[in-house]
C-alpha atoms as one frame of an Amber mdcrd trajectory, in Angstrom:
protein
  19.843 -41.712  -9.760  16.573 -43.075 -10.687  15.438 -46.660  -9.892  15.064
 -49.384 -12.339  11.302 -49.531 -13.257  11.157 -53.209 -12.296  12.346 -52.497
  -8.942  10.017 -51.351  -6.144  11.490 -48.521  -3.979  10.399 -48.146  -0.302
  10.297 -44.430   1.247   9.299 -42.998   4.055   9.440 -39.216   2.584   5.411
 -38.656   2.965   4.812 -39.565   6.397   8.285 -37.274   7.410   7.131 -34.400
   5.385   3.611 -34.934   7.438   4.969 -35.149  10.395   6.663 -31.681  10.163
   6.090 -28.900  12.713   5.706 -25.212  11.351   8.723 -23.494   9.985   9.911
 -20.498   8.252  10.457 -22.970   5.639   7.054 -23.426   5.121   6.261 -19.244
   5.999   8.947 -18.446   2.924   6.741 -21.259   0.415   3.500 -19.686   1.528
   4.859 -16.188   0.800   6.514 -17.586  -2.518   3.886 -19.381  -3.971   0.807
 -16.932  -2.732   2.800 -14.074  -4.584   2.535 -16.135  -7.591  -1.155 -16.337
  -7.097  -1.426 -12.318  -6.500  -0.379 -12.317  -9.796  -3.007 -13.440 -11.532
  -5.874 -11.346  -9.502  -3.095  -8.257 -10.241  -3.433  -8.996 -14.062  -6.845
  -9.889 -14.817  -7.821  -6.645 -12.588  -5.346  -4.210 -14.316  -6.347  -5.956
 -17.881  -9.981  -5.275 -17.187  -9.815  -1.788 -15.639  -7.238  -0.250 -18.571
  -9.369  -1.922 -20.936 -11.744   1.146 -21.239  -8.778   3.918 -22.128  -7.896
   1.451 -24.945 -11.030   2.834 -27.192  -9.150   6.014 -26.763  -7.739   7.390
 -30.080  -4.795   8.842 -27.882  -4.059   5.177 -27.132  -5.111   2.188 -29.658
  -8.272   3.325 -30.866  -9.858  -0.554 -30.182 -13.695  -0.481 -31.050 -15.302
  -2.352 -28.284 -15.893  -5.714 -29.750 -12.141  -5.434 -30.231 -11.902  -4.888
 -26.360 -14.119  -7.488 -26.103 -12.243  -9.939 -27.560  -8.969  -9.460 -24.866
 -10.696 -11.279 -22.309 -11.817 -14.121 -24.593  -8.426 -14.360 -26.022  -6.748
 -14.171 -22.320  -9.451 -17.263 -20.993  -8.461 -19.205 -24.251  -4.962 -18.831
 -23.369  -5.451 -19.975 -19.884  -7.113 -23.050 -20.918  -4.392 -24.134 -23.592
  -1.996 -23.147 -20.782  -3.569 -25.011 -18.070  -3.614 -28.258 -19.997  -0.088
 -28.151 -21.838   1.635 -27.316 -18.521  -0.502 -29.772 -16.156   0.871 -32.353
 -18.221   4.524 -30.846 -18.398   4.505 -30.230 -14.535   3.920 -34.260 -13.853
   6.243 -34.918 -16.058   9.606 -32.253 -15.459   8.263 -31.292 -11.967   6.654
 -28.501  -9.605   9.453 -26.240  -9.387  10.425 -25.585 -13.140   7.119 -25.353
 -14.252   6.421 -22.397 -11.903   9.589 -20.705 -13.068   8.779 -21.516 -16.531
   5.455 -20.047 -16.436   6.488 -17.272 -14.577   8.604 -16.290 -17.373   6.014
 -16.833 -19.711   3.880 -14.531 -17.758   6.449 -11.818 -18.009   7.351 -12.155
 -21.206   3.253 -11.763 -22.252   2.571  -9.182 -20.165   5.773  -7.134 -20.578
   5.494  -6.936 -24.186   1.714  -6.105 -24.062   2.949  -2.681 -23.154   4.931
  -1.699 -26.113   1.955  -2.425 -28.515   1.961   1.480 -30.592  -0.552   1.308
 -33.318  -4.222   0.088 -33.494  -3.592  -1.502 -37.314  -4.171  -5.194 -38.043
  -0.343  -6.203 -37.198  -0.134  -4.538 -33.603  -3.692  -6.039 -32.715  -2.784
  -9.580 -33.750   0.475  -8.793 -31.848  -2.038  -7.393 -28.983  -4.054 -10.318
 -28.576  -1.385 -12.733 -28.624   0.495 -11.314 -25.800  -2.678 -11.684 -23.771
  -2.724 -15.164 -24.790   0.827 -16.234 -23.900   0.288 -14.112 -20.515  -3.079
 -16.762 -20.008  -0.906 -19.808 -20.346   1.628 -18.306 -18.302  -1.358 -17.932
 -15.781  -3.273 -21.266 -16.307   0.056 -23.508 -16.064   0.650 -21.755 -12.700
  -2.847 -23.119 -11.243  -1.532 -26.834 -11.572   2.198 -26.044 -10.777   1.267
 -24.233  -7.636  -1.457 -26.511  -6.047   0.306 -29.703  -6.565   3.276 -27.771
  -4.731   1.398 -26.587  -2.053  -0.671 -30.172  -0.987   2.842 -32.608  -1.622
   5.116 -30.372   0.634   3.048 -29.190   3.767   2.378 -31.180   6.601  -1.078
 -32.652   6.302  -2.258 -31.179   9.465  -1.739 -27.694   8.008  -2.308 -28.771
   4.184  -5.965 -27.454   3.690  -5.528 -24.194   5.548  -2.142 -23.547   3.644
  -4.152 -24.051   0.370  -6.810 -22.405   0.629  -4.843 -19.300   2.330  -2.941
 -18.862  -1.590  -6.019 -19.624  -3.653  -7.400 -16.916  -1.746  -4.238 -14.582
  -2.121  -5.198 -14.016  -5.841  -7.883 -11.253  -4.498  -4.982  -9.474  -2.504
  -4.227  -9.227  -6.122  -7.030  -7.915  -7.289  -6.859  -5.065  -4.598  -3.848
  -4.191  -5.688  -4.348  -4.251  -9.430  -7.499  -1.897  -8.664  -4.904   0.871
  -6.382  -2.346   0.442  -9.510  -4.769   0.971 -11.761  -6.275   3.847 -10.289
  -3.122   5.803  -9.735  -1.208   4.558 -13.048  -4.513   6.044 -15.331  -5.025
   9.117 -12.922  -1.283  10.224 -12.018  -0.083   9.973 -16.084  -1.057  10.950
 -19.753  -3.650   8.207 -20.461  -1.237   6.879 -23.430   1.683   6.286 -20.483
  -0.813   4.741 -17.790  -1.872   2.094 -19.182   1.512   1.070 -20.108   2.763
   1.393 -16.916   0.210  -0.493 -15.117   0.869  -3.374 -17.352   4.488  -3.688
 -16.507   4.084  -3.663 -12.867   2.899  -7.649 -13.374   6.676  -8.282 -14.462
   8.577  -6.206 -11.986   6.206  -8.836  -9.681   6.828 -11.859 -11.387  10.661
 -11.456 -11.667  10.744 -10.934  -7.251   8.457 -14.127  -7.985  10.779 -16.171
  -9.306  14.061 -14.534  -7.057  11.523 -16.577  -4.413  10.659 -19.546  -6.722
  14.083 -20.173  -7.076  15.214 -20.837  -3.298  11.963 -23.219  -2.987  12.747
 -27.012  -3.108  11.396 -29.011  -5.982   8.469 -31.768  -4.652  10.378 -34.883
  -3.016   7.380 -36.587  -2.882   7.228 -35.845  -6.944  10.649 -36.544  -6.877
  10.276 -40.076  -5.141   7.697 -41.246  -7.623   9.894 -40.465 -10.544  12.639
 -42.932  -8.899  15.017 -39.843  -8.198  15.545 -40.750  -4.330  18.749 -39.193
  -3.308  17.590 -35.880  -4.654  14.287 -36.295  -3.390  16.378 -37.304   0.552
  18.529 -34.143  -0.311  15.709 -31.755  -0.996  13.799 -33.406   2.589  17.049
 -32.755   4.606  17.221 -29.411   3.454  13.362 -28.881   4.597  14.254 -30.932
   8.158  17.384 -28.477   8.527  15.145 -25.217   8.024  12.604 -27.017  11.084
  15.009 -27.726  13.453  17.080 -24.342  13.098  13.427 -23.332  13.996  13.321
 -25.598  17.382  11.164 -27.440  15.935  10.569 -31.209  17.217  11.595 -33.970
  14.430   9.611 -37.150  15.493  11.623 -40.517  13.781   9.388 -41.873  11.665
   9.042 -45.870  11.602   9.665 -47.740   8.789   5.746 -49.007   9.172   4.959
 -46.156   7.287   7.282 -46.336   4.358   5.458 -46.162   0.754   6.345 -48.826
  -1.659   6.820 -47.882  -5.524   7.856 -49.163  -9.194   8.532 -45.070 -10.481
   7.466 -44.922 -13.995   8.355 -42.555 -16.962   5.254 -40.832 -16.990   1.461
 -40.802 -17.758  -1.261 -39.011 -20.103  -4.295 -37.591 -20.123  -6.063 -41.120
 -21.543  -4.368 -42.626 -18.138  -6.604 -39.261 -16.424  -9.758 -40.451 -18.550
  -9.353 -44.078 -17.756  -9.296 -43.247 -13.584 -12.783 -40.668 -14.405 -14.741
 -43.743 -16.185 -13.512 -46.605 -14.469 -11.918 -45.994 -10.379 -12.933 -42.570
  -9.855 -15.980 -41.812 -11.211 -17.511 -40.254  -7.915 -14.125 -38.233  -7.604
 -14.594 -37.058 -11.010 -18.304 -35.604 -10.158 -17.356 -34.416  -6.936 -14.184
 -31.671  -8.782 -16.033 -31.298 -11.754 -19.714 -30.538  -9.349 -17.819 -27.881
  -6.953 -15.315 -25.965 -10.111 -18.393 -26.035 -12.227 -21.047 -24.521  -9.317
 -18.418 -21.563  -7.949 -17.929 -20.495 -11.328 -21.555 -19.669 -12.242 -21.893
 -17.982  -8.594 -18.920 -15.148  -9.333 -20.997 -14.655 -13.057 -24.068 -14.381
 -11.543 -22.495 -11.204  -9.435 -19.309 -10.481 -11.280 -21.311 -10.133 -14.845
 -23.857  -8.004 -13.258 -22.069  -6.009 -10.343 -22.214  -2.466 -12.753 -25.053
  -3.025 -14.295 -26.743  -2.794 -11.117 -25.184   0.029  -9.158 -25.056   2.118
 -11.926 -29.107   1.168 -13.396 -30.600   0.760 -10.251 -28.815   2.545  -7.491
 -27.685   5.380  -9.475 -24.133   5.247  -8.914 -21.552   6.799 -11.015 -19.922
   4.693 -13.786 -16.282   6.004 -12.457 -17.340   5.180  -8.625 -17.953   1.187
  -9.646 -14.433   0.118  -9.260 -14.667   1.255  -5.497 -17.760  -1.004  -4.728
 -15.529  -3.876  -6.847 -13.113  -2.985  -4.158 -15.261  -3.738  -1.366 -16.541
  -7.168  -2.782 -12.402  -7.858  -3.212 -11.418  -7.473   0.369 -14.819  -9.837
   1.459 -13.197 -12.436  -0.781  -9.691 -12.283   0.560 -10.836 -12.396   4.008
 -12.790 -15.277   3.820 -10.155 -17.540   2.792  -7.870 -16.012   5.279 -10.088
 -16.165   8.164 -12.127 -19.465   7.288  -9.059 -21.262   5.894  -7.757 -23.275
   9.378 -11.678 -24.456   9.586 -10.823 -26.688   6.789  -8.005 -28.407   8.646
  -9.934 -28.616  12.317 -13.765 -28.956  11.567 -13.599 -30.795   8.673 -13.559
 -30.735   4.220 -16.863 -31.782   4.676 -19.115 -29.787   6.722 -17.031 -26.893
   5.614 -17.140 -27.058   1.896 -20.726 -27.870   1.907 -21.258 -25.196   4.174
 -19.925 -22.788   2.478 -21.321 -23.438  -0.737 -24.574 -23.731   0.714 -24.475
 -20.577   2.585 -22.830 -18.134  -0.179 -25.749 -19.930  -2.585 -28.247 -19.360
   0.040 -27.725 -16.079   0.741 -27.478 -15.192  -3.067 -31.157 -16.650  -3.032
 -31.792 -13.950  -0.065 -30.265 -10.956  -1.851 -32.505 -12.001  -5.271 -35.938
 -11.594  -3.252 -34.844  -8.063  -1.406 -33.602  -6.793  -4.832 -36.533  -7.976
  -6.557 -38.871  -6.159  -3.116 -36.567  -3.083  -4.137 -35.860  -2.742  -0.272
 -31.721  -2.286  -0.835 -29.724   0.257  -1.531 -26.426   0.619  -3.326 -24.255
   0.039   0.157 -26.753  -2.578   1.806 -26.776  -4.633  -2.027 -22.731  -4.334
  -1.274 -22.526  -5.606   2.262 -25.067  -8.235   1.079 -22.087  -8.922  -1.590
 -19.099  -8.318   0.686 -21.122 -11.175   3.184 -21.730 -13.651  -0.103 -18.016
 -13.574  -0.719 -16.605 -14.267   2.504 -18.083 -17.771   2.510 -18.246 -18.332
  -1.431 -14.389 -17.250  -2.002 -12.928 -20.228   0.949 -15.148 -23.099  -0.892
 -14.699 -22.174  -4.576 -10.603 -22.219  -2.962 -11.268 -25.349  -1.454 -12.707
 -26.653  -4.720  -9.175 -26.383  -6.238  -7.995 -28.378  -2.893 -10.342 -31.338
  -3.186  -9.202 -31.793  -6.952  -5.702 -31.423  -6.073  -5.777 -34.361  -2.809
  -8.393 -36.538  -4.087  -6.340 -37.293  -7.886  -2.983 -39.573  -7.428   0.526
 -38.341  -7.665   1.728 -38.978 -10.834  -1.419 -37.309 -12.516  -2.298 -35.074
  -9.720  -1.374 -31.396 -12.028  -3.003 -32.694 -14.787  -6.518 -32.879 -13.263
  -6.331 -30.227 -11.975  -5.716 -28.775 -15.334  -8.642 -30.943 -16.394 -11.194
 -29.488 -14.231 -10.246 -25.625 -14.121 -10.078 -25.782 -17.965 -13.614 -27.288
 -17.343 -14.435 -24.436 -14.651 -12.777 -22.097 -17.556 -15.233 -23.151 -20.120
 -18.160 -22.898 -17.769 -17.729 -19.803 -16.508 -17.310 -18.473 -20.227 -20.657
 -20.004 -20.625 -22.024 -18.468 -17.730 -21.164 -14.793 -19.133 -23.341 -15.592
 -22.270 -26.046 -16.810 -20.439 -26.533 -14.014 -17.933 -25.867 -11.526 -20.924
 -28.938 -13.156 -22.434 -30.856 -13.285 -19.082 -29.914  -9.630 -18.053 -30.605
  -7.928 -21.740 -30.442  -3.774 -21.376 -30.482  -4.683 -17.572 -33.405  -2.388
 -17.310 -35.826  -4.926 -15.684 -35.480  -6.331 -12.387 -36.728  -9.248 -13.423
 -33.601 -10.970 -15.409 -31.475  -9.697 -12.488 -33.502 -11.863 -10.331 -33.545
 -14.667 -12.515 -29.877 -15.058 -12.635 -29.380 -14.694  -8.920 -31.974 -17.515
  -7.949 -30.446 -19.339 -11.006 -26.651 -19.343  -9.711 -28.151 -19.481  -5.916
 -29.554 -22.630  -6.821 -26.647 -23.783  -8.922 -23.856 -22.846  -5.906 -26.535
 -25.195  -3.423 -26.366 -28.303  -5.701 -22.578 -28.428  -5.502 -22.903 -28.038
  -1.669 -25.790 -30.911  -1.957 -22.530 -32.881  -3.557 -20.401 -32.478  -1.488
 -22.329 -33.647   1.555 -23.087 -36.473  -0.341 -19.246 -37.782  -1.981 -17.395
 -35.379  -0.457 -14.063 -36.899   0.892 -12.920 -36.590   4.288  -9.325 -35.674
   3.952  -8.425 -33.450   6.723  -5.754 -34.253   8.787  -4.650 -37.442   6.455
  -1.463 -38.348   4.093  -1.755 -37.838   0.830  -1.114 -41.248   0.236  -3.618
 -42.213   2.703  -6.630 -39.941   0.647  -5.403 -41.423  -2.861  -2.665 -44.125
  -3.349  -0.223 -43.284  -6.190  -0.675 -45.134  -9.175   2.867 -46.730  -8.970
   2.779 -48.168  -5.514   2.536 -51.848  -4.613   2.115 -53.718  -1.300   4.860
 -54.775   0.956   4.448 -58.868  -0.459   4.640 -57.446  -3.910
């Protein structure tokens, strides 16, 4: 039943989903919405590492600006997809846009491995089942974070966050294992194939999980549907006290008031950038922006340096990919509860300015010529650690600091901004790197996105918001709430 929009509603759902103690509740929406996000490290590793057996003739015979294009095509898909579903998650909810993008994910990917012929039909065909599979992708990013922040407890909310935005590298590390055995273990024509269906066989145990996970009662709430939204909570306050959990009442002091309203746009998003949260704008835009020219500076020219200036083997660079992978899972993992106890601040801006800082380092000993293949690695493995929990807590300040009702949109807004950067970022070092024979471009683009990752650490110190530990409510007040005398 939804309330009449002149009506205010009071609710005290946020302060008794913050007040919840750990349960498997919130174990089973960890493990269902982090296997969402393995997903997408899974696919954009085994898209990137079949890529090369597609030239084959015994495959699709693709030239290699043809290959070239499926990564463009995937990014522009991501973008559209990011954007379109941000606005469709505010408006139909958390839950069903996971499940629908899921399926669009599956349904991309799935038929990307029945493409038999290289002539113009099949490639069109090709690239637009790496498109689909990018929206499927991009609408999860807004789906799943606004899931994640309005249903944990905001003692554990930052941890929780950044633990699944980190998850996408377990994904990686899988996707480079699949890949691997899939293209070794089979005629290349099969391989391939194969290691593009594993992404569905994942995404369909995805969505068996997706499926038992409440919808947002806080999302709920502010779309006037209160008994569901009570229904969904009891179900949550069941799961914690089966647990022995402790369920503190909650006093009606901290009941929300609210006049729920259809829905709102991205002109409503522009309007809050230009006129109440300019600073908030700056501070999302500042730290998606800076962590996505750090991972170009390295991720663009990773191969060209092992295999130019250390000598190693084209075929062995997927192993030293490996090593980076695991250094940027285990920072999230092991850095995430920081975020929650220390502080946003100090931590974000610490990590930003450390990863940058030390990507300064590694630019003067590669340009002394003092490192070898395995030291250069470590040096990347340590970079990682610290840059992989802040550019996962950039996704968390976007997600807390932007009300409610418009909260999956902007983050839409600024990853399709990160997107575009990052895009931008692979031209530029291309340029700066040329034939990668000189040390000198290499060193260039190092102090370049050094510099870059410091000034969003620089930011951050400066407007970055001190949400740890505080209601959602409390960090940004939803757009449809009024005061008590109202």
């Amino acid at each position: 039943m939804a309330a009449s929009a002149s009506v205010p509603l009071r609710s005290t759902i946020p302060a008794r989903l913050d007040r919840l103690s750990w349960s498997p509740f919130h174990t089973r929406m960890v493990a269902g919405l982090g296997a969402a996000w393995i997903l997408d490290g899974l696919q954009i590793t085994i898209a990137s590492s079949v890529t090369g057996v597609l030239s084959s003739p015994k495959t699709l015979d693709m030239s290699s600006s043809e290959i070239g294009l499926i990564a463009s095509v995937y990014l522009v898909g991501e973008v559209v997809g990011a954007l379109y579903f941000g606005r469709m998650s505010d408006r139909i909810g958390r839950k069903r846009l996971l499940i629908m993008t899921l399926l669009l994910y599956l349904l991309g990917t799935g038929a990307a491995a029945f493409v038999t012929g290289h002539h113009h039909g099949w490639l069109l065909f090709f690239y637009a089942t790496r498109f689909v599979a990018g929206m499927g992708i991009g609408g999860q990013y807004a789906a799943i974070n606004s899931a994640i922040d309005e249903m944990m407890p905001s003692k554990y909310r930052g941890r929780v966050d950044i633990w699944i935005n980190g998850t996408y590298w377990a994904g990686a590390i899988i996707g480079s294992f699949v890949s691997l055995i899939f293209l070794n273990a089979f005629a290349i024509n099969v391989g391939w194939r194969l290691a593009f269906l594993m992404g569905p066989v994942l995404a369909l145990i995805v969505i068996v999980v997706g499926r038992t996970l409440p919808e947002s009662p806080r999302w709920l709430m502010t779309h006037g549907r209160v008994e569901e939204a009570e229904r969904e909570l009891a179900k949550i306050e069941d799961a914690v006290r089966k647990s022995g959990g402790e369920l503190t009442p909650v006093d009606d002091s901290q009941a929300i008031s609210l006049v729920p309203e259809e829905q709102y746009g991205y002109l409503v998003f522009l309007r809050l950038v230009f006129r109440e949260y300019p600073k908030r704008a700056i501070l999302g835009a500042s730290l998606m922006i800076t962590q996505s020219f750090l991972y170009n500076a390295i991720f663009f020219t990773y191969a060209l340096v092992l295999v130019n200036f250390y000598g190693v083997s084209a075929t062995k660079v997927p192993i030293y990919g490996l090593a980076f992978s695991i250094g940027n899972l285990l920072g999230p993992l092991l850095l995430g509860r920081l975020f929650d106890t220390v502080g946003r601040k100090p931590m974000i801006a610490g990590t930003y300015l450390l990863s940058g800082g030390l990507l300064l380092v590694s630019a003067w000993l590669f340009g002394a010529d003092v490192l070898n293949a395995t030291t250069q690695t470590l040096m990347w493995v340590v970079i990682f650690f610290f840059a992989s929990a802040g550019a996962s807590a950039a996704y968390l300040t976007v997600s807390e600091t932007w009300p409610i009702e418009i909260r999956a949109e902007a983050i839409a807004v600024f990853f399709a901004i990160a997107q575009i950067f990052g895009a931008l970022g692979a031209a530029f070092y291309g340029v700066l790197i040329g034939d990668g024979e000189s040390r000198t471009g290499m060193v260039w683009g190092y102090i370049i996105g050094g510099l870059i990752m410091m000034a969003g650490g620089l930011i951050e110190l400066l407007i970055g918001i001190k949400a740890e530990g505080q209601s959602l409510e409390t960090v940004t007040k939803p757009l449809t709430s009024v005061s008590a005398d109202e």
